[in-house]
C-alpha positions as CSV (number, residue, x, y, z in Angstrom):
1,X,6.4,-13.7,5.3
2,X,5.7,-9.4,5.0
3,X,9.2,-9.4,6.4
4,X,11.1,-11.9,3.7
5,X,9.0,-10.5,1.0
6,X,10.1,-7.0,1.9
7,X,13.5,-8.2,2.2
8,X,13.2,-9.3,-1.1
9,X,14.0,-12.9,-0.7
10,X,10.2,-13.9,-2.0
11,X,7.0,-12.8,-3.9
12,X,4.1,-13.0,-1.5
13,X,0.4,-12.8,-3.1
14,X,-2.9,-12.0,-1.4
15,X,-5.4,-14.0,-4.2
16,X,-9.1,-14.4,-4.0
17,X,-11.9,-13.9,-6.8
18,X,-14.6,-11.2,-7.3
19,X,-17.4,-11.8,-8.9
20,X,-19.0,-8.8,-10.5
21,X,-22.7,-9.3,-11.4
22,X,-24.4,-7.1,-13.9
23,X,-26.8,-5.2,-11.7
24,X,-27.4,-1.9,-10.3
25,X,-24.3,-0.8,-7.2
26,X,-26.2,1.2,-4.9
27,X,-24.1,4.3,-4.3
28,X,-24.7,6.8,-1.6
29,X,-28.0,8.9,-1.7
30,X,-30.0,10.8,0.3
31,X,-33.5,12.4,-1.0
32,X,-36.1,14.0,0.3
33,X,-38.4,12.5,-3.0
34,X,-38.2,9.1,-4.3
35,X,-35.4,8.4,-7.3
36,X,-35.8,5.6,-9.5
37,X,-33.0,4.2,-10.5
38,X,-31.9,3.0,-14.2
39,X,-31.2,-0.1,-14.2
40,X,-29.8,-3.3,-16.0
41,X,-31.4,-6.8,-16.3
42,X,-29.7,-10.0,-15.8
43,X,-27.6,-11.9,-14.3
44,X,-24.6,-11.7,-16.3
45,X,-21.5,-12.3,-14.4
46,X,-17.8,-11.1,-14.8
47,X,-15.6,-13.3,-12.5
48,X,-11.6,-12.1,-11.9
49,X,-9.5,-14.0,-10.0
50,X,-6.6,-11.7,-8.9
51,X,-3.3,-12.0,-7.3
52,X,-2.1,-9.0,-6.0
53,X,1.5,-8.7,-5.2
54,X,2.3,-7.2,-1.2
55,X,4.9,-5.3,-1.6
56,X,4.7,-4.1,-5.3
57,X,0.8,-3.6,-5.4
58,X,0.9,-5.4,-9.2
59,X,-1.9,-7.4,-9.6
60,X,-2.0,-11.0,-12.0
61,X,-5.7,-11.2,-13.1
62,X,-7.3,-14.4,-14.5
63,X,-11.0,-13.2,-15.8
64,X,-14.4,-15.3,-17.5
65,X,-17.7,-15.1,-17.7
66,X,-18.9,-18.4,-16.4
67,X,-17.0,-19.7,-13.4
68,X,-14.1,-19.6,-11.3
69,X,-12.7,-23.1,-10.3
70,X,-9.8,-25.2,-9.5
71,X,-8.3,-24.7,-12.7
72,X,-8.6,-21.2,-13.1
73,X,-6.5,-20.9,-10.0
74,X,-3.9,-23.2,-11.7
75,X,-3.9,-21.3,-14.8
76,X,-3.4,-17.8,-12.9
77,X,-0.6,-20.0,-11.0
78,X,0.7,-20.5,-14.0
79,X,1.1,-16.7,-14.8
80,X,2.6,-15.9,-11.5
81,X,5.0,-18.6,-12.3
82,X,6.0,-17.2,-15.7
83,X,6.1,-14.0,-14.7
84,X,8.3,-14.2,-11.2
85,X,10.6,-17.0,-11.5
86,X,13.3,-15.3,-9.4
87,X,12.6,-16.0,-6.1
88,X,9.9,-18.5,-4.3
89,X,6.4,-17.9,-4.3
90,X,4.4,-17.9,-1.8
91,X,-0.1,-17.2,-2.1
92,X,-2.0,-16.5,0.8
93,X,-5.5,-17.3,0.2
94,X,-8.7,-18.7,2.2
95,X,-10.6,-21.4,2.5
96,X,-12.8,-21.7,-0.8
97,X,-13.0,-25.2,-2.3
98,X,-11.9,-24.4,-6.0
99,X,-8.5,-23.4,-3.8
100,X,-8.4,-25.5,-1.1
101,X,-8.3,-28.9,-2.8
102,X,-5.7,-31.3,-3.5
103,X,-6.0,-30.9,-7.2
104,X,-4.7,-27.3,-6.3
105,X,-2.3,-28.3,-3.6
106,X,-0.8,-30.7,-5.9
107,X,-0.7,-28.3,-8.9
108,X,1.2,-25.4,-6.8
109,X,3.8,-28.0,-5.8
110,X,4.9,-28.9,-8.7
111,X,5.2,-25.3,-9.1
112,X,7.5,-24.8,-6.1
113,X,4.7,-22.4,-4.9
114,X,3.7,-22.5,-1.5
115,X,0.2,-22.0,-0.7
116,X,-1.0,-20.6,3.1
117,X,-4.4,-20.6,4.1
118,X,-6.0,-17.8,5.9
119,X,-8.0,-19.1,8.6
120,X,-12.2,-19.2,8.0
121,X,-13.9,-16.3,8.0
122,X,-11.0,-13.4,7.8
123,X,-11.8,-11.8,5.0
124,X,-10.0,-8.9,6.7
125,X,-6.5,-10.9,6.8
126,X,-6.7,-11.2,2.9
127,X,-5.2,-7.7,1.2
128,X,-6.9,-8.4,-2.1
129,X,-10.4,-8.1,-0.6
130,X,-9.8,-3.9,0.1
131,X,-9.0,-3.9,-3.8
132,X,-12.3,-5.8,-4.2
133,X,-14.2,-3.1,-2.4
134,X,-11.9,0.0,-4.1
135,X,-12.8,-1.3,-7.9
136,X,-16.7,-1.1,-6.9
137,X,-16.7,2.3,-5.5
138,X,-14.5,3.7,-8.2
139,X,-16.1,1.7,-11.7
140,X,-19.3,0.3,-10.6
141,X,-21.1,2.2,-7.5
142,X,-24.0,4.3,-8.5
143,X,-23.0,4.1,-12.1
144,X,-25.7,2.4,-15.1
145,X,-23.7,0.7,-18.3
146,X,-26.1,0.4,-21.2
147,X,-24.5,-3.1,-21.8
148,X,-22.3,-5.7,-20.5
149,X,-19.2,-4.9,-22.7
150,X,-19.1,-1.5,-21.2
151,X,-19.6,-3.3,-17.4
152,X,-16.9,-5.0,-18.3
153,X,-14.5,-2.7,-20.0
154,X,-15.0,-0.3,-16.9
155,X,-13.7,-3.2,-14.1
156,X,-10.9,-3.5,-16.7
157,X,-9.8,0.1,-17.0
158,X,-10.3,0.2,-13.1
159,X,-7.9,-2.3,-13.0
160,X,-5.6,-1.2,-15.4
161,X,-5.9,2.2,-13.8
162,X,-4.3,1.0,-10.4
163,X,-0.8,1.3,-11.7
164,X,-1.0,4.8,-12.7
165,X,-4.4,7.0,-11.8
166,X,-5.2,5.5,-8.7
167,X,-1.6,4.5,-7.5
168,X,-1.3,7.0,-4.8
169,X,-5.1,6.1,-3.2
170,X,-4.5,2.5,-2.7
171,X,-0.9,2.5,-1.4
172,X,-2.3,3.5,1.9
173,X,-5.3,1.3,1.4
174,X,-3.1,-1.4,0.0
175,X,-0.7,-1.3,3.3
176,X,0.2,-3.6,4.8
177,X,-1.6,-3.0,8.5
178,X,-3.5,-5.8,9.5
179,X,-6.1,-5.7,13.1
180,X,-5.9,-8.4,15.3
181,X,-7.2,-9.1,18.0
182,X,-5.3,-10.7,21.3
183,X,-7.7,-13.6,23.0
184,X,-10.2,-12.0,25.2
185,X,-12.2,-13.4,28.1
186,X,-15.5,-12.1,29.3
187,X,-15.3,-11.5,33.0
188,X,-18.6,-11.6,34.8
């Protein structure tokens, strides 16, 4: 599929949902005297569901503040439909059970979009999940927001920001290298 969609005969996506939660990120730190911390209480919660695109790093983001379900993935299907009607679609994804059901399988058919499921627990085979862990470090990691709006608003210009500031960072983190592992057998 890397190979058709860099021949440019699809659009492949790597989608999966983060779900930022109003609390203290824990940077790096190392003291000699104990630091406390400022931090926010609550359990507010920012949910994006993101699509990012392989080869053009553009990301389709579907965002709330309650939950992430079977219909918010048809809704950000939607958007990838609108916006890339040219060629097939194709979404790899894992195993969750807002996105693994038939209520999404049948929705994505109708669409013409084909839907591939990582096998469980390969979080590493799913490219989104390094953009995941680059928004953190860059908007939320050992940084205090006085409210939720401003939480918010910094995930979004970290978002945003991908397309221009941060562009040259996360085109090698964004490649598309993938570890695997061949089948190994212990040997006594």
């Amino acid at each position: 599929m890397i190979e058709e969609a860099q021949a440019q005969l699809i659009h492949l996506f790597f989608l999966d949902a983060a779900h930022f939660v109003y609390r203290p990120f824990l940077g790096f730190l190392y003291s000699f005297t104990p630091l406390f911390v400022k931090a926010s209480a609550g359990r507010k919660r920012y949910n994006v569901l993101g699509a990012l695109n392989a080869i053009t790093k553009e990301i389709i983001t579907f965002s709330n503040f309650s939950y992430i379900n079977s219909h918010s993935v048809c809704e950000l299907m939607d958007k990838l439909k609108t916006h890339y009607r040219d060629l097939p679609i194709f979404i790899v994804l894992d195993n969750a059970r807002y996105q693994k059901n038939e209520f999404v399988k049948a929705y994505a058919k109708s669409l013409n979009i084909q839907l591939v499921f990582l096998p469980p627990y390969s979080p590493n085979l799913n490219l989104i999940e390094r953009l995941w862990r680059f928004i953190k470090k860059e908007a939320l990691y050992s940084t205090y927001y006085e409210n939720f709006s401003d939480f918010t608003q910094a995930i979004n210009q970290c978002l945003e920001d991908t397309k221009g500031k941060y562009k040259s960072e996360l085109e090698s983190l964004l490649s598309l290298n993938f570890q695997s592992f061949k089948n190994a057998t212990i040997i006594p």
